[in-house]
KEVO-217597 format. One record per residue (C-alpha): residue number from 1; z, x negated, y. Coordinates in steps of 0.5 Angstrom, whole numbers. Layout:
BEGIN
(NUM, (Z, X, Y))
...
//
This chain:
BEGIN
(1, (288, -197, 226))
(2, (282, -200, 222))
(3, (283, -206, 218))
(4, (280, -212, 222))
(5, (280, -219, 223))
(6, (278, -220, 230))
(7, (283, -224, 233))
(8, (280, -221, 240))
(9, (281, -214, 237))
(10, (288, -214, 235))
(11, (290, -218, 242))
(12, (287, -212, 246))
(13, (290, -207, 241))
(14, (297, -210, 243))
(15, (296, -211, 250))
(16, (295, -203, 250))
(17, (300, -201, 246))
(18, (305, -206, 249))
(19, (301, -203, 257))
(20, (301, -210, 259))
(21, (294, -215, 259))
(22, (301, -221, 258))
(23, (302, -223, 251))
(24, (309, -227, 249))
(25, (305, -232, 244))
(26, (312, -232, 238))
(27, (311, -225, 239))
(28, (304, -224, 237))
(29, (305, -229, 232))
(30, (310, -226, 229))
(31, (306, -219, 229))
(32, (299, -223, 227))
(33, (304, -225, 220))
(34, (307, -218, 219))
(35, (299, -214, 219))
(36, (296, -220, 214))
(37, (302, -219, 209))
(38, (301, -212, 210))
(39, (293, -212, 209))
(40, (292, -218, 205))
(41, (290, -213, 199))
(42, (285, -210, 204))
(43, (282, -216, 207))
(44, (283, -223, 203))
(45, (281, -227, 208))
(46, (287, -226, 212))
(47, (290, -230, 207))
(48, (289, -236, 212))
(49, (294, -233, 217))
(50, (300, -233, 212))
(51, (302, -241, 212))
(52, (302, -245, 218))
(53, (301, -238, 223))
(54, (303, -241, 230))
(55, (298, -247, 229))
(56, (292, -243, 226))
(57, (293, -237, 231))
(58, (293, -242, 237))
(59, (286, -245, 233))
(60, (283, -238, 234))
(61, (286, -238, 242))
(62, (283, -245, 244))
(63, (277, -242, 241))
(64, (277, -235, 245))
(65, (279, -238, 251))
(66, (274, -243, 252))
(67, (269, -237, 252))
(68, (274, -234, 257))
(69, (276, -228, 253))
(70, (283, -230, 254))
(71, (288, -235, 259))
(72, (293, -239, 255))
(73, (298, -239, 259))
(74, (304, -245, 259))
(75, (303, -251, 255))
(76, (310, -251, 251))
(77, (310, -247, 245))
(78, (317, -243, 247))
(79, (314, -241, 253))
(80, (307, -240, 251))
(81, (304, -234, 254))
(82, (296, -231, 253))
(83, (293, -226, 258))
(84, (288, -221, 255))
(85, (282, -220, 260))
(86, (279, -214, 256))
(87, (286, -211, 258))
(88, (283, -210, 265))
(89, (275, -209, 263))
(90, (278, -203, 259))
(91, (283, -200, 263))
(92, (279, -200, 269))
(93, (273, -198, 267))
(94, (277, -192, 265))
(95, (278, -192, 273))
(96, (270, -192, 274))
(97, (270, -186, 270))
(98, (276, -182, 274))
(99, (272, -184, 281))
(100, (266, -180, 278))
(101, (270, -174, 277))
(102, (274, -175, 284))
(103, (270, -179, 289))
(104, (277, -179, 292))
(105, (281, -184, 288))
(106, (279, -192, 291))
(107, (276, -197, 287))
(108, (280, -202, 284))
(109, (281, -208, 288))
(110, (284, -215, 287))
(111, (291, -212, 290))
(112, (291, -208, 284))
(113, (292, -214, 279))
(114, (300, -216, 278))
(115, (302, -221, 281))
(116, (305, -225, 274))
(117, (297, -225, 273))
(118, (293, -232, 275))
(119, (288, -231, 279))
(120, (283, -234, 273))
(121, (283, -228, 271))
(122, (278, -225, 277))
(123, (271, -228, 277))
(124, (270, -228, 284))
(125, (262, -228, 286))
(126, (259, -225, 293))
(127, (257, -218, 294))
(128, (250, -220, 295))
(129, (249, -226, 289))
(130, (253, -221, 284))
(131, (249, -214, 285))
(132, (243, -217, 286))
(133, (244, -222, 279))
(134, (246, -214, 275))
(135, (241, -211, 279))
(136, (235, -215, 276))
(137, (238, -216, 270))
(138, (245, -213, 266))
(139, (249, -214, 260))
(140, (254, -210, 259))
(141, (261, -213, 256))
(142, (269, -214, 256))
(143, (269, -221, 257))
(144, (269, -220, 265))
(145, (272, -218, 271))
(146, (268, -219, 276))
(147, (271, -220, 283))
(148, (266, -217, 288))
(149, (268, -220, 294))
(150, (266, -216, 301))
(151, (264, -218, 308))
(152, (268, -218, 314))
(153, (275, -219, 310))
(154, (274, -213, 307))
(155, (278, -212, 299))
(156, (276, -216, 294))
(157, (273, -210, 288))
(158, (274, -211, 281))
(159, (268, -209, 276))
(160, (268, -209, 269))
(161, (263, -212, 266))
(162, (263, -206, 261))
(163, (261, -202, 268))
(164, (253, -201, 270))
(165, (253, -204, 277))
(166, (248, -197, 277))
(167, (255, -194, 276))
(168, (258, -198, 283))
(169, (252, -196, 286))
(170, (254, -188, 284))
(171, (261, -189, 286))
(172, (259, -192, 293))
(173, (254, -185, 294))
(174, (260, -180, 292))
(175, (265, -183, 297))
(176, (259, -183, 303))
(177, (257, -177, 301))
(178, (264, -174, 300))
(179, (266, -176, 307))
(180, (260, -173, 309))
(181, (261, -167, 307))
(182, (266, -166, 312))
(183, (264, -162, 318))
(184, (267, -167, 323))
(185, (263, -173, 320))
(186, (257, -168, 317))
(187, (254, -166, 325))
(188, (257, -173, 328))
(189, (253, -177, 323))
(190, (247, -172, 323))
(191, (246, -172, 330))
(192, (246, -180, 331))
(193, (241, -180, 325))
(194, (236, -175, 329))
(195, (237, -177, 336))
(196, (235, -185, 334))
(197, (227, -181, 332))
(198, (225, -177, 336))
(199, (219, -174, 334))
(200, (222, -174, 327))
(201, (228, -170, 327))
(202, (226, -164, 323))
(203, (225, -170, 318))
(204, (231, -174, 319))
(205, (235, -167, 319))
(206, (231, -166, 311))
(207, (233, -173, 309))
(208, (240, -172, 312))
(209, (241, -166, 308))
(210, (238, -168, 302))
(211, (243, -174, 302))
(212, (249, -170, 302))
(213, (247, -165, 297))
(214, (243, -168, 291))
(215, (246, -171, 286))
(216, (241, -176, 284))
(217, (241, -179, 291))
(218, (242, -186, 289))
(219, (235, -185, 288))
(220, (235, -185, 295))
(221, (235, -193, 296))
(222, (230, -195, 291))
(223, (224, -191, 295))
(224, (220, -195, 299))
(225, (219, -188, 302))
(226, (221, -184, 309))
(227, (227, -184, 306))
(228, (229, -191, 304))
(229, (228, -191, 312))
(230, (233, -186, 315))
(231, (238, -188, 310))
(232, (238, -195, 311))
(233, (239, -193, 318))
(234, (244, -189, 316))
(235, (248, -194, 313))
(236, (248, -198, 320))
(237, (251, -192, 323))
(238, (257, -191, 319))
(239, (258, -199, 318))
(240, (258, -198, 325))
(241, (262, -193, 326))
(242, (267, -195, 321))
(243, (268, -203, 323))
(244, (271, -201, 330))
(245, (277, -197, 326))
(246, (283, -201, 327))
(247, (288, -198, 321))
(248, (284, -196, 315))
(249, (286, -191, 311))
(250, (285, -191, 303))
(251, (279, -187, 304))
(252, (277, -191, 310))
(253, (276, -197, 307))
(254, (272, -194, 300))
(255, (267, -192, 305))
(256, (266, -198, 309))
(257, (267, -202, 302))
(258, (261, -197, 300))
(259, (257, -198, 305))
(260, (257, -205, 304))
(261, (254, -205, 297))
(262, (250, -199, 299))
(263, (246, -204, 304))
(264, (245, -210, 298))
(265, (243, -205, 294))
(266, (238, -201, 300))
(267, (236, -209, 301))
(268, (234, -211, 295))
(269, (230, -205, 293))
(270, (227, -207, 300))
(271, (225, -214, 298))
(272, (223, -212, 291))
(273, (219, -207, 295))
(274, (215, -211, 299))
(275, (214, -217, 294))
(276, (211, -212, 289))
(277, (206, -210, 295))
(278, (204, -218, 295))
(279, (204, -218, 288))
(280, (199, -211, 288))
(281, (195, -215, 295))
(282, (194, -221, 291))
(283, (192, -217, 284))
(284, (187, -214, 289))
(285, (185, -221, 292))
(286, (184, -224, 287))
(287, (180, -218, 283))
(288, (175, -219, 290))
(289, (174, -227, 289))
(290, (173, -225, 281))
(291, (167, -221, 284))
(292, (165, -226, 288))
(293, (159, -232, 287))
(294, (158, -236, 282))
(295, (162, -230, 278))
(296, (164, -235, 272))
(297, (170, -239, 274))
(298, (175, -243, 269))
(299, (183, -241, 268))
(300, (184, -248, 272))
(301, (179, -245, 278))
(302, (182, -238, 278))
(303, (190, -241, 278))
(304, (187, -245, 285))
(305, (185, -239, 289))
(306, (188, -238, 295))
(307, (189, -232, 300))
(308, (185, -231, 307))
(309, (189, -235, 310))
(310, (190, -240, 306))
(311, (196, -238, 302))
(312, (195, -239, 294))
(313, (195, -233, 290))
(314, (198, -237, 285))
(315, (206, -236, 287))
(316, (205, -229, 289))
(317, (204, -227, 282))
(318, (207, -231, 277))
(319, (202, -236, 272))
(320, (205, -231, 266))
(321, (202, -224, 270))
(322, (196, -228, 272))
(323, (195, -230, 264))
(324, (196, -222, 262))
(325, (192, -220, 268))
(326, (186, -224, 264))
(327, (189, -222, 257))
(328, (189, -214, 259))
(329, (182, -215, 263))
(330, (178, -219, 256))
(331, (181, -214, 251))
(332, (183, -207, 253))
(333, (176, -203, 254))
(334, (175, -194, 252))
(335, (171, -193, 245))
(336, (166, -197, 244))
(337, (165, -201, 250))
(338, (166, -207, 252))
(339, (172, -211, 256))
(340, (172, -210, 263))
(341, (172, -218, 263))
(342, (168, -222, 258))
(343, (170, -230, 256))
(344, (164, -235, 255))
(345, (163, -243, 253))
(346, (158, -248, 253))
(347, (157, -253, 248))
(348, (158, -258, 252))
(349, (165, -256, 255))
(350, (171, -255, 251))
(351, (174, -249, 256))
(352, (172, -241, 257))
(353, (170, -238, 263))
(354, (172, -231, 265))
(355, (166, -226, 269))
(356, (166, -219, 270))
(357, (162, -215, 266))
(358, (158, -211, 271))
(359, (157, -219, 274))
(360, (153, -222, 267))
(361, (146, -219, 269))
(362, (146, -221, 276))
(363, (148, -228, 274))
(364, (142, -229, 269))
(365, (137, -227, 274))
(366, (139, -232, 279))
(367, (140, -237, 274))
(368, (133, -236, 270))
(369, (130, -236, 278))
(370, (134, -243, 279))
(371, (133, -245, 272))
(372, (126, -243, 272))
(373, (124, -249, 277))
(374, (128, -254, 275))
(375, (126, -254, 267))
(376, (118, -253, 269))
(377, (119, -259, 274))
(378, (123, -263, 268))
(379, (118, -261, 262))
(380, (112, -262, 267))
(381, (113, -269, 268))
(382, (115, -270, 261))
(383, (109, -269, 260))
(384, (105, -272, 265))
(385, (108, -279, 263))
(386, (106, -277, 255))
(387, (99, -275, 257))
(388, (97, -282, 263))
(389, (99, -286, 255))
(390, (94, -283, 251))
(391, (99, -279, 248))
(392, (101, -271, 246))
(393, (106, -267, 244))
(394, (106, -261, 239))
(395, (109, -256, 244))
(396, (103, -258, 248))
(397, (99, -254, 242))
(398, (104, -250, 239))
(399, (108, -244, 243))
(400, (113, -245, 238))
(401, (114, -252, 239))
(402, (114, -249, 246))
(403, (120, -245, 245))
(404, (124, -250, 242))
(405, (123, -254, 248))
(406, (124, -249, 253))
(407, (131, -247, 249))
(408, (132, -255, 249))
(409, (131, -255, 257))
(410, (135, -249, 258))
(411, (141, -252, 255))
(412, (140, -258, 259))
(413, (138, -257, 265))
(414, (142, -249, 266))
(415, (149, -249, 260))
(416, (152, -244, 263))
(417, (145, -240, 263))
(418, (145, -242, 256))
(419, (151, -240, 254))
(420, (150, -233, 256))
(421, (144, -232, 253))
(422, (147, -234, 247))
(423, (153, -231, 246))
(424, (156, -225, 242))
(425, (157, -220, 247))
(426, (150, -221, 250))
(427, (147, -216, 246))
(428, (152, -210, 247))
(429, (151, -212, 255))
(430, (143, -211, 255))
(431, (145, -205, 251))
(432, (149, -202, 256))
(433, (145, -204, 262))
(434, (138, -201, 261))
(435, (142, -195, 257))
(436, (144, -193, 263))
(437, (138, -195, 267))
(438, (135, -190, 262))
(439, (140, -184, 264))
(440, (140, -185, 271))
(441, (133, -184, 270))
(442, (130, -189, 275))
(443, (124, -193, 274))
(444, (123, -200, 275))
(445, (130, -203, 274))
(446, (129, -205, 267))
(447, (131, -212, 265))
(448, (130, -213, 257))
(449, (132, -219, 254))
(450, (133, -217, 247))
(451, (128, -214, 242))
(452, (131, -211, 235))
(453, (138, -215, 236))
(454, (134, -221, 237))
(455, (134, -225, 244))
(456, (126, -225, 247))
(457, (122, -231, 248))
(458, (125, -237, 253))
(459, (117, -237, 255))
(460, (119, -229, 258))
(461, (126, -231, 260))
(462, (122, -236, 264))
(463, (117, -233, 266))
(464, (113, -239, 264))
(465, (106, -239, 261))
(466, (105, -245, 256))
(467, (98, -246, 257))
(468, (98, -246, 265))
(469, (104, -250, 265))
(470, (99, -255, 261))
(471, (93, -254, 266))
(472, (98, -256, 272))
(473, (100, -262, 269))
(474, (93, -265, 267))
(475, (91, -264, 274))
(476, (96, -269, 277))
(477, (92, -274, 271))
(478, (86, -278, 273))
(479, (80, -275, 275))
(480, (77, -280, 268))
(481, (83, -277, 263))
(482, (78, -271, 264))
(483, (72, -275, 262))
(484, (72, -273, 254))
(485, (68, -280, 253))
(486, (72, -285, 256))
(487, (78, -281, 255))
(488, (78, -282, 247))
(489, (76, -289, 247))
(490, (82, -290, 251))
(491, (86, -286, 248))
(492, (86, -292, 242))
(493, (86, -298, 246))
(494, (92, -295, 250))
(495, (96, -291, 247))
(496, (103, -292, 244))
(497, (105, -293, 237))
(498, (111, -288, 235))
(499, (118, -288, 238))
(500, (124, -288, 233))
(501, (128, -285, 236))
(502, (126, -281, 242))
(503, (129, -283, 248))
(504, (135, -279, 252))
(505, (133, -278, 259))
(506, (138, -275, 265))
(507, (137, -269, 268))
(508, (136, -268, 275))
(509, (143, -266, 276))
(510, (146, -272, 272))
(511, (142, -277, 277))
(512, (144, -274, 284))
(513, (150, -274, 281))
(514, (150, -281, 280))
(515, (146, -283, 287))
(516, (151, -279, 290))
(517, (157, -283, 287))
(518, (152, -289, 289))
(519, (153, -286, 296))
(520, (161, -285, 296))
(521, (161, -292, 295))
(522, (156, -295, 300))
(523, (160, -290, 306))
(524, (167, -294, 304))
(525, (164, -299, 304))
(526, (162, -299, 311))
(527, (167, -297, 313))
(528, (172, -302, 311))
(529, (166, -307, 315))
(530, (166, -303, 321))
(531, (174, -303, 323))
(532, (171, -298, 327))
(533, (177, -291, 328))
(534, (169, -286, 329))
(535, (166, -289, 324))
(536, (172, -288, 319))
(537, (172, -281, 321))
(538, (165, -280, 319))
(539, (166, -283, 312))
(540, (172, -279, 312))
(541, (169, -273, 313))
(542, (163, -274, 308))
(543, (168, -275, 303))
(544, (171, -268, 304))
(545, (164, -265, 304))
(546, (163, -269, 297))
(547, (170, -267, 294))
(548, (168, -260, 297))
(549, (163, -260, 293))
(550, (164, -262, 286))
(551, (168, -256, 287))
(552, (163, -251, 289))
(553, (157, -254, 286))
(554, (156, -254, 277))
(555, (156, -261, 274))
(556, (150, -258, 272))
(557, (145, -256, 277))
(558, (145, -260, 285))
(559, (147, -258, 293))
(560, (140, -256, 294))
(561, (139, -252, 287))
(562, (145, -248, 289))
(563, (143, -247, 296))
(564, (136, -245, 294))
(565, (138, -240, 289))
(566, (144, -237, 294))
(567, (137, -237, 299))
(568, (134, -233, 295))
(569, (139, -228, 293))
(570, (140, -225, 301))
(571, (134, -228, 304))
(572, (129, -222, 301))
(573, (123, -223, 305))
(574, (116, -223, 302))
(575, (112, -226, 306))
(576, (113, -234, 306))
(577, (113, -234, 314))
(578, (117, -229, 316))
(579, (122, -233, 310))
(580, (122, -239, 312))
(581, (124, -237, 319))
(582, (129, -232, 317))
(583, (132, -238, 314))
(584, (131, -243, 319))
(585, (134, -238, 323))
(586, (141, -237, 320))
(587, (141, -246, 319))
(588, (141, -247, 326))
(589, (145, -240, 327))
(590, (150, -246, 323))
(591, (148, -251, 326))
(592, (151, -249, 332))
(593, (157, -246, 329))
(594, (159, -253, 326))
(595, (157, -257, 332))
(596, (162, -254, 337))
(597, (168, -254, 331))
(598, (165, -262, 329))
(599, (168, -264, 336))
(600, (175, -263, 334))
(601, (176, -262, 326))
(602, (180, -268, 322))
(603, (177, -269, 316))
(604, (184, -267, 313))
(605, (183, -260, 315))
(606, (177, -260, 313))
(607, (178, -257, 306))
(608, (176, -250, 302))
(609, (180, -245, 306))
(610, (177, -248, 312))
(611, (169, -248, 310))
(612, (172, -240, 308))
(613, (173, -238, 314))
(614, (168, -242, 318))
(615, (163, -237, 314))
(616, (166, -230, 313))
(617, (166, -231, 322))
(618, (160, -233, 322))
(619, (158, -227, 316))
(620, (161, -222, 321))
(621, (157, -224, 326))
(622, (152, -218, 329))
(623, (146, -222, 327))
(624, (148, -224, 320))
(625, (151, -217, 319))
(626, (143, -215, 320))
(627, (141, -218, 313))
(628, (146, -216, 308))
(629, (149, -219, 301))
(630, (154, -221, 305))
(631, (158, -225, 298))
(632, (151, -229, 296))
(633, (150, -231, 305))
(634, (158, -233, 305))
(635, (156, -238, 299))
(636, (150, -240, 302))
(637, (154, -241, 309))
(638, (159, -245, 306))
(639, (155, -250, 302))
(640, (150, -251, 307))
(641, (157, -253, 312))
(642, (158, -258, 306))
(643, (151, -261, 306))
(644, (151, -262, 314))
(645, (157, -265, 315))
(646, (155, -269, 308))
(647, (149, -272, 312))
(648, (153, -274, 318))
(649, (149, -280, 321))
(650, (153, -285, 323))
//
């Protein structure tokens, strides 16, 4: 043999030349002194073994026995014993390799271990928990004999960690297989299998015989297919047949000892089956919420999504395939494209936001509409108030001052806006978009939004004209700030030296925001004055609505912004009547709804996932279905729920 140092390789040279896993201490001693004489030249390191051999050699051991390679047996020195473990990994994996061959020969059983041998050299794990542990994950090596322990008494088989459980799995499909092949088994068993499908014999039949004579057939089990079907039942029939046997023959005992680990087998691919197809329904779903309004949603958003019935997609699949899913999603895309996926920021927040490409342009159209009133409400009343004291501005002249101030409201009033419009990959989408546009060879669909790489006028974004925006605001002035006389002596006496600094003021948002915490507060307060059970429903309920939507609801923008701009998306009528009675229609369409759901609802179940079903039943229903767009009316129904319930009176 080949000079070494390994203590555990000369122990299982020993043992194998000796045939016997029980090594007598002195004699190993004495042979470990013997090999260091004789290859000291060879390998200086053995030097160690040449003084004090029993002392150095028990260190060694005491090591090996811990990692439980070895038992020491016998604490006297006289008597001390050592049992070799990988004696047994290597004999009987030999036996494994002899049942490929000859299906016939038994599995090697705890019986099989002799009797001068403790029983520690068994680790002893359940069928289920060992097969299933080896099945997810294996590592081949000596160091264990692993003790499979059967259902219904059945004898304890050995299996070395050297041996693939794949390798048991071959095994088992050789005895069964085998046994089959005989004729008396062969039609018995067929026959069974047939008879319990009707209607599927001719099927049944093809499986049966394709069972019996491939020689790949443990891919059977791992098909989640008609044949995972037919042979878990013809397990069934076989454990069913074998159990009533009441003297086991050898070869008796290895089928049911087969049939047994072939079960575990069929049904943990039967579990990693259906678990791979809620992972798969859960990909899906949350692919759909992705696709949905507002289409910008944070990763703490994303892992908070939950199934139709309530279910938190976030445990179907795990955080780190959820995280590779929006990795895969943000960079992998065909040649000269851009991600399927996109990633943005505002300035004002630190955490990205993930939107589906295909979704950045409709995004923008809602927003400039939304953001359109709110930033020509915003800079008018500015305005207006500059303009009663006399005063004026240079974006009031200027259209490039105007610009400034139009990018400025934009990042104030609508960030998410804003950081789209200014984002790297903006330019690239407008590309994409109206090239296609022009392939498709359509008219009318254009939306340009850069110019020679460099993003057009907000006054164009906008849709907002300097000169009228400035017309609109003097009409709301005094009829004397018109007169020029009169207005120009005023101007002097009236008018207010420079401000320093110019004053920060809040925007819309950030005031409803805070009335609306002004709100909260007065409801609980009157609550805990009133000590009345109806009216602590009512605050309860309000304050549900309240968390409902900060949730739904942008810091940036408001209820009723959110409600208009959702309006406008599935309400398409041009006429301003018949708008506003389609609108009306689908309010008291809600209204209705919610009063006969209010009369049992607790303010505890009146959460996300509930105001979700309440709108896609209502969404579903045949009037609705008549409008259309039903991702922007399903967004629409919900914060309009949010907004009843909101303003329930006391």
């Amino acid at each position: 043999m080949a000079t070494t140092t390994s203590i555990i390789v000369l122990l299982k040279f020993f043992a194998g030349r000796q045939d016997n896993a029980i090594i007598d201490f002195n004699e190993f001693t004495e042979y470990i002194k013997r090999y260091s004489e004789h290859h000291l030249e060879e390998q200086p390191s053995l030097v160690t073994y040449l003084s004090d051999t029993a002392n150095v050699l028990l260190k060694e051991l005491e090591k090996l026995a811990d990692q439980r390679q070895i038992l020491l047996l016998q604490p006297t020195v006289e008597k001390r014993q050592i049992v070799v473990i990988p004696f047994f990994t290597d004999k009987y994996t030999k036996r494994y390799k002899e049942i490929l061959v000859q299906p016939q020969i038994p599995f090697p059983q705890e019986g099989d271990i002799p009797k001068k041998v403790p029983n520690e050299v068994i680790t002893r794990r359940s069928a289920a928990e060992i097969i299933n542990e080896l099945l997810e994950k294996e590592t081949l090596t000596d160091k264990y004999l692993y003790g499979i322990v059967l259902p219904h008494d059945s004898p304890t088989i050995l299996l070395p960690s050297l041996v693939s459980i794949h390798t048991l799995i071959e095994c088992a499909v050789l005895k069964i297989r085998t046994m089959l092949t005989k004729d008396e088994h062969h039609d018995y068993f067929m026959k069974k299998l047939t008879v319990s499908n009707p209607g599927k014999e001719m099927t049944a039949k093809n499986i049966f015989n394709r069972f019996c004579q491939n020689p790949d057939s443990s891919k059977m089990f791992k098909e989640p297919e008609d044949s995972f079907y037919f042979m878990t039942q013809l397990l069934f029939f076989i454990r069913q047949d074998y159990e009533k046997v009441k003297d086991y023959t050898a070869e008796d005992l290895a089928v049911l000892q087969s049939v047994y680990i072939l079960e575990i087998v069929s049904n943990f691919y039967k579990t990693r089956a259906q678990d791979k197809n809620k992972k798969e329904a859960a990909i899906k779903n949350l692919e759909q919420q992705l696709s949905r309004p507002p289409y910008y949603f944070t990763y703490e958003t994303i892992t908070k999504f939950t199934s139709n019935s309530g279910v938190p997609l976030l445990g179907q699949y795990s955080e780190d395939e959820l995280k590779a899913f929006l990795h895969a999603k943000t960079t992998e895309s065909a040649a000269n494209d851009l991600p399927e996926m996109l990633v943005f920021k505002t300035e004002t927040e630190n955490q990205p936001y993930f939107i589906y490409k295909n979704k950045v342009m409709p995004l923008i159209l809602r927003l400039c509409s939304d953001a359109r009133t709110t930033i020509r409400e915003a800079i008018k009343k500015h305005w207006f108030n500059v303009m009663r004291s006399y005063d004026d501005l240079p974006e009031m002249k200027e259209q490039k001052a105007f610009e400034k101030r139009l990018e400025k409201e934009t990042a104030l009033q609508s960030p998410i806006l804003y950081a789209l419009l200014t984002s790297s990959f903006m330019p690239l989408i407008d590309y994409e978009v109206n090239a296609e546009t022009d392939s498709s060879g359509l008219s009318g669909g254009r939306i340009t939004l850069f110019e020679n790489g460099r993003l057009i006028p907000y006054s164009d974004i906008l849709l907002m004209d300097r000169q009228k925006l400035l017309t609109d605001t003097k009409i709301l002035l005094p009829f004397w700030y018109a007169i020029p006389v009169i207005s120009w002596i005023m101007k002097l006496i009236m008018r207010p030296p420079k401000a320093k600094k110019p004053k920060q003021t809040k925007t819309d948002a950030q005031i409803y925001h805070e009335k609306e915490a002004e709100k909260s507060r007065q409801d609980n307060q009157e609550a805990a004055l009133a000590q009345n059970p109806a009216v602590s429903k009512k605050v309860a309920l309000r304050e549900a609505a309240r968390s409902l939507e900060e949730e739904l609801v942008p810091s940036s923008s408001t209820l009723d912004r959110e409600l208009h701009s959702y309006e406008h998306m599935w309400n398409k009528l041009i006429g301003k009547v018949t708008h506003n009675n389609l609108t009306e229609d689908v309010n008291s369409l809600i209204k209705d709804y919610l009063r006969k759901v209010l009369r049992n609802m607790k303010s505890e179940g009146f959460n996300k996932e509930r105001i979700e079903n309440l709108a896609e039943s209502l969404v579903k229903t045949p009037p609705m279905q008549k409008i259309g767009e039903p991702d922007a009316l399903t967004m629409y129904i919900q914060l309009y729920i949010i907004k009843l319930v909101k303003n329930i009176p006391m």
